[in-house]
N, C-alpha and C positions, 0 to 999 in steps of 0.2 A: 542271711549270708554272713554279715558280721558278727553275728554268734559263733557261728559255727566254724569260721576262721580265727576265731580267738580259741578255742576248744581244740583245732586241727595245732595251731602253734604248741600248745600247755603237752599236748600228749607226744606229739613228735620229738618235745624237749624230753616230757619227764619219760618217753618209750627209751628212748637213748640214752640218759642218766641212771635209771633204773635197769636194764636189762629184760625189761619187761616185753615179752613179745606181745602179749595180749591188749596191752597199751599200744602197743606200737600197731596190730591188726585194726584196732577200735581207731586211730588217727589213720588209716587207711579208709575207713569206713567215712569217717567224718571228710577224706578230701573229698570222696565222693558226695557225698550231700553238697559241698560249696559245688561243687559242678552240675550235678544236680538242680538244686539252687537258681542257680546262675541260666541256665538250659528253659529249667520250667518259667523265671520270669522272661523271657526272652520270647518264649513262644504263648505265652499270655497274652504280652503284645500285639506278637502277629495274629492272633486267633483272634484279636480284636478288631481287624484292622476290616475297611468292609468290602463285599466281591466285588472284582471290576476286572475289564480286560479277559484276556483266558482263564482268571479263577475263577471260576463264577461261584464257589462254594465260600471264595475269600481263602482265607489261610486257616480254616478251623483245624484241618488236621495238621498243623506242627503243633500242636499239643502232644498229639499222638504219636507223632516220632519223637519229640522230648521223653515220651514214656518210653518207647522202644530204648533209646539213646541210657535214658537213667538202669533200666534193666541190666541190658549187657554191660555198663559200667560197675555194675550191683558184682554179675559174673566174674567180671575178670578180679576183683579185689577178691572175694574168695578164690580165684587160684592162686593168685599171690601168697594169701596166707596159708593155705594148705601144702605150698612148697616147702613155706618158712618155716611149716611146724614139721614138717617130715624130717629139712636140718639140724631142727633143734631135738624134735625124738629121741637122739641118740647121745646128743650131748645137752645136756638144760643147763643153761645160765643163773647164777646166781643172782637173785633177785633183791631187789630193796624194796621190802613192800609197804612201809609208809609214805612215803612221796606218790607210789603207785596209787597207793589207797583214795588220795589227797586228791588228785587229778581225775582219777576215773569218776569219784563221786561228782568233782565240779562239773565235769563231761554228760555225768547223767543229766545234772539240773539241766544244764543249756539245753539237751535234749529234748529234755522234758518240757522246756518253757516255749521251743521248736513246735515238738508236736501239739499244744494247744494252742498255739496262734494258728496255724492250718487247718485244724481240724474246724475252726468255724469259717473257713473258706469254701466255698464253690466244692462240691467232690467233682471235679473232672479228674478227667482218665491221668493226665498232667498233675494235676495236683494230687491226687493219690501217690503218685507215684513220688512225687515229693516226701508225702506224706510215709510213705514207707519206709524211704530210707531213714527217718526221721524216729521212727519208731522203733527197724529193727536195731541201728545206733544207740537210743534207748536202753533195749534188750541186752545188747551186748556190752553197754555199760555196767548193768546189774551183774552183768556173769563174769567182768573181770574184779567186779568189786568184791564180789561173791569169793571167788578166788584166793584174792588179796588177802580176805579175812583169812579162808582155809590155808596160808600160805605162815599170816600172822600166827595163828593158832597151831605152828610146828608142824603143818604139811611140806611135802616134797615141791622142790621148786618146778616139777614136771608138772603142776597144778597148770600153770601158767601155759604151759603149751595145749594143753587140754580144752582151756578157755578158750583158747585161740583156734583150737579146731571145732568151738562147739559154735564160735563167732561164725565161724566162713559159711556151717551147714544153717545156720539163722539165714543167713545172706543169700546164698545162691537159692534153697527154698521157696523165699520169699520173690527173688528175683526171675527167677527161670515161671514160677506164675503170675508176674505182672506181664513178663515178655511175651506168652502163650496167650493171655487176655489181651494183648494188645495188636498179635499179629489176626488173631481173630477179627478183629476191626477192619486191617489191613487187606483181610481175605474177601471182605463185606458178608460176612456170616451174621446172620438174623440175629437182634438182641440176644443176651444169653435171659434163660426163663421163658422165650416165648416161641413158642409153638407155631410154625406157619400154617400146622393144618387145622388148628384153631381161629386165625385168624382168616383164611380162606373159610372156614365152615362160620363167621361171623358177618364177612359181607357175603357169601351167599344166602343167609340167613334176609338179608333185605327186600324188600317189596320190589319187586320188576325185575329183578337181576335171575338170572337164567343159566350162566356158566362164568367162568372163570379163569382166563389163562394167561401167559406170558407175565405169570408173578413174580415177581420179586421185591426181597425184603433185605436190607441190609442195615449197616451205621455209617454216618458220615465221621461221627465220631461218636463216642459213648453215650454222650447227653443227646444225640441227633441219630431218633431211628429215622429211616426211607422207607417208602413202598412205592413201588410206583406198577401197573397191574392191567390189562385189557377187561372190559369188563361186557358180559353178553345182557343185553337189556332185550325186556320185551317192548316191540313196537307198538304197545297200547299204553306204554306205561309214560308217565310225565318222567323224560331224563332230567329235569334242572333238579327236580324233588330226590330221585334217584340217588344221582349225585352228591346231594346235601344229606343225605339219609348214610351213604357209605362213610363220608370224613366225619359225622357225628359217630359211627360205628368206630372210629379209627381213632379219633382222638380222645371218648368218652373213654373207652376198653383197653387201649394199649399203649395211649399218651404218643401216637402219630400223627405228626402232622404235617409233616414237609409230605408229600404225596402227592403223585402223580396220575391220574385214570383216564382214560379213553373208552371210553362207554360206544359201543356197537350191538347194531340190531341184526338182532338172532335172521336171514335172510330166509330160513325153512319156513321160519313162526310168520314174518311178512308177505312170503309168497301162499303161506295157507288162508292169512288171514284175506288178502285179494281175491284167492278163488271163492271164497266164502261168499264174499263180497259179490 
């Protein structure tokens, strides 16, 4: 965060001194990272904190609203500059592209020095999200630098607004598919990559078990799938084994474990097996 607010200062100043919109877009981008930032350690904390009272799950999902929250802040800085650059379209400002040059490259290190401290953090859905802005900031660092040269090298000062619309389509991109993976979460839709008719056809696949209903698979949050499931056992079958046989199926194969099951006997199979009898 104090990187990043020394970077947000540098560019605000030299976006202003400069005339540089694409400076001035990329410290749009950078406040959004100290908020960001600021959002994701906040809800680290609480995701730390442990379940008691009504939460019984604890606070794990304000991660996941930290992500929602950083996404749509992702959004609205690209309309902002997609405004800016629509004004400036028609009239482009004359730029001073060494101090431009000076700043944006400083802007990239810090970025850069940003995205390797995170990247060996925890990937939660929150820290990715961090992690994003962190990157495409990054990115849009190299395309105003990029810029700058083409601006140095006797290009048109419209370079600069260009940059600046090619900034916002990095942004909202990146952003409108963190928010989409995240309401996903929100909706309790099945990890993404797995299958539930795979995993239904994996605990049916188990000794004793007979049918399957009242499934359900979700996330609590990205790191934390659910299942919790009715499950039809045969009345000759040992349930505790049963049992122990389905959460080795679930956490060997699909890496679940929080899981819930309710194992019930098949009441056809019990009343054939009596007359039998």
């Amino acid at each position: 965060m104090v990187l990043q607010i020394g970077i947000l200062v540098a560019e605000v100043a030299g976006g202003y001194l400069t005339h540089s919109l694409a400076l001035l877009s990329d410290a749009g981008h950078v406040l959004t990272d100290v908020l960001a930032l600021g959002v994701s350690l906040v809800a680290v904390r609480l995701a730390a904190r442990p379940a008691k009272g009504r939460h019984t799950f604890g606070f794990r999902r304000a991660e996941i609203l930290a992500a929602l929250f950083n996404g749509l802040s992702l959004v609205v800085v690209s309309v902002v500059i997609f405004f800016e650059a629509y004004e400036r379209w028609s009239s482009p400002h004359p730029i001073d592209v060494k101090p431009m040059l000076i700043i944006a490259s400083l802007g990239f290190l810090g970025n850069l020095g940003g995205v390797f401290w995170l990247v060996k953090a925890q990937r939660t859905a929150n820290i990715r999200s961090a992690l994003l802005h962190l990157v495409s900031d990054a990115v849009s660092s190299v395309a105003v630098v990029v810029g700058g040269v083409a601006m140095a090298l006797g290009g048109p000062a419209i370079i600069d607004t260009i940059v600046s619309i090619f900034v916002g389509l990095l942004i909202v991109v990146s952003a409108l598919r963190l928010v989409l993976d995240v309401l996903d979460v929100l909706l309790e839709t099945a990890p993404t990559g797995m299958e539930t008719d795979t995993v239904i056809a994996a605990l049916g696949s188990v000794h004793g078990v007979l049918g399957i209903h009242e499934f359900h698979l979700w996330r609590i949050t990205h790191e934390m799938p659910a299942l919790s499931a009715h499950i039809l056992v045969d009345p000759t079958a040992d349930r505790d084994q049963v049992l122990q046989d389905l959460q080795t199926v679930l956490a060997s194969k699909f890496d679940i474990r929080h899981t819930t099951l309710q194992l019930e006997i098949d009441r056809l199979v019990r009343l054939g097996t009596r007359a039998r009898a």
